[in-house]
N, C-alpha and C positions, 0 to 999 in steps of 0.2 A: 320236181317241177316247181320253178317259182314264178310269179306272175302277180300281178295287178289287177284288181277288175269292181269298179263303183267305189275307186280309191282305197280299197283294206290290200293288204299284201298277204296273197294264201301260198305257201306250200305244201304240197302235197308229197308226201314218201311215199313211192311206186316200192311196195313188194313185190314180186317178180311173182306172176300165177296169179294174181288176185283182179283181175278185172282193169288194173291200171290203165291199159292203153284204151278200152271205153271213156276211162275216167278223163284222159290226157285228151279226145277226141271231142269229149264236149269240151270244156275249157278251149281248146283251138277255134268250134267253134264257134260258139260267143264271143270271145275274144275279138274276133276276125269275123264275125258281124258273115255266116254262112249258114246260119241258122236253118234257113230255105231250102237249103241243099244239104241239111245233114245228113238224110239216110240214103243218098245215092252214091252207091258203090263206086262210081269213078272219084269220088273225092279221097276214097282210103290211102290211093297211090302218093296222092298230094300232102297226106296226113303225113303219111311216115319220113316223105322228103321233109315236110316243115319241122318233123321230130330232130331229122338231123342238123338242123341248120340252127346253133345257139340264139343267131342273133334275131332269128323271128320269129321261132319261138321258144320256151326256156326251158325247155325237155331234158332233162340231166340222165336219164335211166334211172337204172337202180342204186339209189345210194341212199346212207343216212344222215340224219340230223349233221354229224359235225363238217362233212361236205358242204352245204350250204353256209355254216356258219364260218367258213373261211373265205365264203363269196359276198358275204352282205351281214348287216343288221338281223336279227331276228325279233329284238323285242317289235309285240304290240300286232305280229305276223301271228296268220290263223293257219295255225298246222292241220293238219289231218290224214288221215290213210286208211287205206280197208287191208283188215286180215282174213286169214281164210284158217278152218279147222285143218290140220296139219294133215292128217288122215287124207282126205279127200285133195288138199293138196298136192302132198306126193305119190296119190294115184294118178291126176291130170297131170303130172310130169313122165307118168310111166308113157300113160297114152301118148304123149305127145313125143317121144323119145325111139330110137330106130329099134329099145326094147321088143314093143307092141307088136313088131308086123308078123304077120302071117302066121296069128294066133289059131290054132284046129279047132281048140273045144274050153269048154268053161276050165277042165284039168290045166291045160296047158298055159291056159291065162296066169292060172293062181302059181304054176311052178316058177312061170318067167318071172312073173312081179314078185316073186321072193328072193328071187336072185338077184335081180336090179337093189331090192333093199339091201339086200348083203353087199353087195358089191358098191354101193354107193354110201353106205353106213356106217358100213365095219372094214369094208378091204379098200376103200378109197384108191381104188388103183386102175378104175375104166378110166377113158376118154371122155365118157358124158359126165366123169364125176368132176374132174380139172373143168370142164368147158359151163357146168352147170354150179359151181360151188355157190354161188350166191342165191340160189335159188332153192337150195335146198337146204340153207341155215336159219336155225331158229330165228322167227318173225320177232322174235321179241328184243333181239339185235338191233331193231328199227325202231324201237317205240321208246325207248329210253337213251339218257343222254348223263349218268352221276341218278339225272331223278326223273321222272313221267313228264316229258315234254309235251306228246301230241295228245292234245285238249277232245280229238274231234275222232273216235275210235270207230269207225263203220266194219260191220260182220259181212262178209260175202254174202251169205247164209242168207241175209237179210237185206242184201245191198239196194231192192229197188224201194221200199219203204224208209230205210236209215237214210238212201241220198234224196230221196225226195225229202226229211225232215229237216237235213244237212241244206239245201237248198232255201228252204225258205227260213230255216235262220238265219243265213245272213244275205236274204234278199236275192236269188240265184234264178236266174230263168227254170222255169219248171218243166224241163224235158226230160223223159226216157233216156236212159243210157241205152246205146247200142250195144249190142254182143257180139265182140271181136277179140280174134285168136280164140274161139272156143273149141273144145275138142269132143271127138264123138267115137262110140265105138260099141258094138251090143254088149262086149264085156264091160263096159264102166260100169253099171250099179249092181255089180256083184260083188258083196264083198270079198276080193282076194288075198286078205290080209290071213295069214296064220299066225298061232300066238308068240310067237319066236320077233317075227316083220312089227306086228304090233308095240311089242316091248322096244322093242330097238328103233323104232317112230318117236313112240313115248320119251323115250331117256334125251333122245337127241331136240326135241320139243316141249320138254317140263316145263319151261316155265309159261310159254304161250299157251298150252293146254291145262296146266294146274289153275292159269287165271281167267282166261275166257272160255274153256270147252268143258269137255269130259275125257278122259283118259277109257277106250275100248279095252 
């Protein structure tokens, strides 16, 4: 997403799973002076239409650095993006995925979500693996460019602190992000990860977890 806002030119790389379309939500509304109205649910419909429409506003999806740089200038632009721990990432993609449905018991959680790893890891051969590949590549695909482009690195983890800091460095209206597209489910904070699913997260996430997390 590129955009203009108190004259500096910010893009933001939308990670796919990381809170982006909150991120994309404020931005629209500032932007678009709807401040008043941002947390009432009839505006979300209006959100995602304006997501689609380039020219009102500059919603690109998920792409990286050198997509923008074949659309415009970047010197002197204030990059940024939030990553998430990988782990906990391609859990909220299990949940969110036709994997999860009609889970019996905490067993059957942890059998399905190691199969999903398998199948989305190592045998690359589901439906949701061709329809999801960008979402499930290492974050660290987005952060660099030859060398460490985006100046402005926000944690999930920590997302309402780091954009509230993010904010008033460079002048930013001081509002809550909303939480949208989030996922729910009694099994998510169980760890369903066995040591086989873990390693094969790991190796396919090395370098985003060797430099900002912990390897499980």
């Amino acid at each position: 997403m590129l955009f203009v806002y108190n004259n500096t030119q910010f893009l933001f790389i939308h990670i796919g799973g990381t809170a982006g379309t909150s991120v994309e939500y404020y931005f629209y509304s500032i932007l678009n002076n709807i401040k008043d109205q941002y947390y009432e649910n009839c505006h979300r419909e209006k959100l995602f239409e304006a997501f689609q429409n380039k020219g009102n506003f500059n919603s690109h999806g998920h792409n990286k650095i050198n997509f923008y740089k074949n659309k415009t200038e970047l010197k002197d632009t204030t990059v940024f993006t939030i990553i998430r721990n990988p782990y906990y990432k391609i859990l909220s993609k299990f949940f969110t995925s036709p994997y999860h449905k009609n889970l019996k018991n905490e067993s059957d959680a942890k059998e399905k979500f190691n199969n999903f790893i398998e199948e989305i890891y190592v045998k690359k051969n589901s439906p949701f693996y061709f329809d999801q590949k960008m979402h499930i590549e290492c974050q660290s695909n987005y952060l660099y460019d030859n060398k460490l482009k985006i100046e402005n690195i926000i944690k999930l983890e920590n997302l309402e602190e780091e954009f509230k800091l993010f904010q008033e460095k460079y002048n930013l209206p001081i509002i809550p992000l909303l939480k949208l597209n989030t996922w729910n489910n009694r099994f998510k904070n169980i760890n369903l990860y066995n040591e086989k699913s873990k390693e094969i997260v790991y190796q396919n996430n090395k370098k985003i977890i060797d430099e900002f997390y912990q390897k499980l």
